[in-house]
Every structure is written in C-alpha cells, then in structure tokens.
N, C-alpha and C positions, 0 to 999 in steps of 0.2 A: 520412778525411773524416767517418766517423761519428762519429770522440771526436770530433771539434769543432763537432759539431751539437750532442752534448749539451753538451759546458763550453758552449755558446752560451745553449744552453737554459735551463739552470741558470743562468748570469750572468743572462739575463733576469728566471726565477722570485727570484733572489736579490734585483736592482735592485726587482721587483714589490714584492714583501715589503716591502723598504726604504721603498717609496713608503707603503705599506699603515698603516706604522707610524708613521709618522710623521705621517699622514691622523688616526689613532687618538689620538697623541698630545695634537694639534690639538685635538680633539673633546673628548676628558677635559681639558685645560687650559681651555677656554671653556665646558664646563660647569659646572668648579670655580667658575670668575670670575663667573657668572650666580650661581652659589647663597651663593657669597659675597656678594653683591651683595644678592640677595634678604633673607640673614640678616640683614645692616645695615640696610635697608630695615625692617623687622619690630622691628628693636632703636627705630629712633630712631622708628618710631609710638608703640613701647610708652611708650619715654620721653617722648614728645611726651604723650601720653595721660597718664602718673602728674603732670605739671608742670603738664596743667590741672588737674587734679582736687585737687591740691595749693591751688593757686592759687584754686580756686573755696574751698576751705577754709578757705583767709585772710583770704578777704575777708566770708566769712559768718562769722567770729573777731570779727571787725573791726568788721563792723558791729553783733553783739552786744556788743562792748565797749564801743562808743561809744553805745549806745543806753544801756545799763546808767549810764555816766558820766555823760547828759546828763538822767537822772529822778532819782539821785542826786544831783545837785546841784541840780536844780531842786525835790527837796526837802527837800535845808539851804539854800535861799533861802527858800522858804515857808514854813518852818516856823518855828512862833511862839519866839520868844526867850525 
C-alpha cells in the first residue's frame, strides 16, 4: 500500500510538472507574439516617419524648381530683344 501511495504521488508531481510547462510554454509563446508585434509596430512608424520626411523633401524640391522656372522665364519674356 505504501508503493502505491508514492507511484500515486509521483504520477500526480509528474501530471503537475506537465501542467507547469506547458502554463510556461504558453507564457514565452505570447510573449514572443507581443514583442514581435511591438517590433513591427516600431518598424512601420520608423518607416511611416522616413516616407513623410521624404515626401516633405519633394515637395520643397518642387516648389524650388518651379519657382526657379517661373523667374526664369519670366525673364526671357522681359527681357529686351
């Protein structure tokens, strides 16, 4: 009667453990998934951030080119023949 208190016992601590790790498992898998998660997050700000800043660049290109073209031409209009 006593061995089979303890094979009892131990089946129990064995099933425990099993539960334990698997709890464990759980935990580092949806930590991983959060901080994956996080790094993507932080990727497509950065990238959101370099595409304005980009874009703000173009358009200050743009409007110095078109400025440039339109005194330029306005003086080979004016200007005396």
């Amino acid at each position: 009667m006593r061995m089979r208190q303890s094979i009892a016992e131990i089946e129990d601590q064995f099933f425990e453990e099993i539960e334990d790790d698997r709890e464990r498992r759980e935990k580092l898998r949806k930590r991983a998934e959060r901080r994956a998660a996080e790094r993507q997050a932080k990727r497509t700000h950065r990238h959101g951030s370099m595409r304005f800043w980009l874009l703000v660049l173009v358009l200050i290109a743009t409007a110095a080119v078109v400025t440039y073209a339109m005194f330029a031409t306005l003086y080979y209009v004016l200007s005396p023949s």
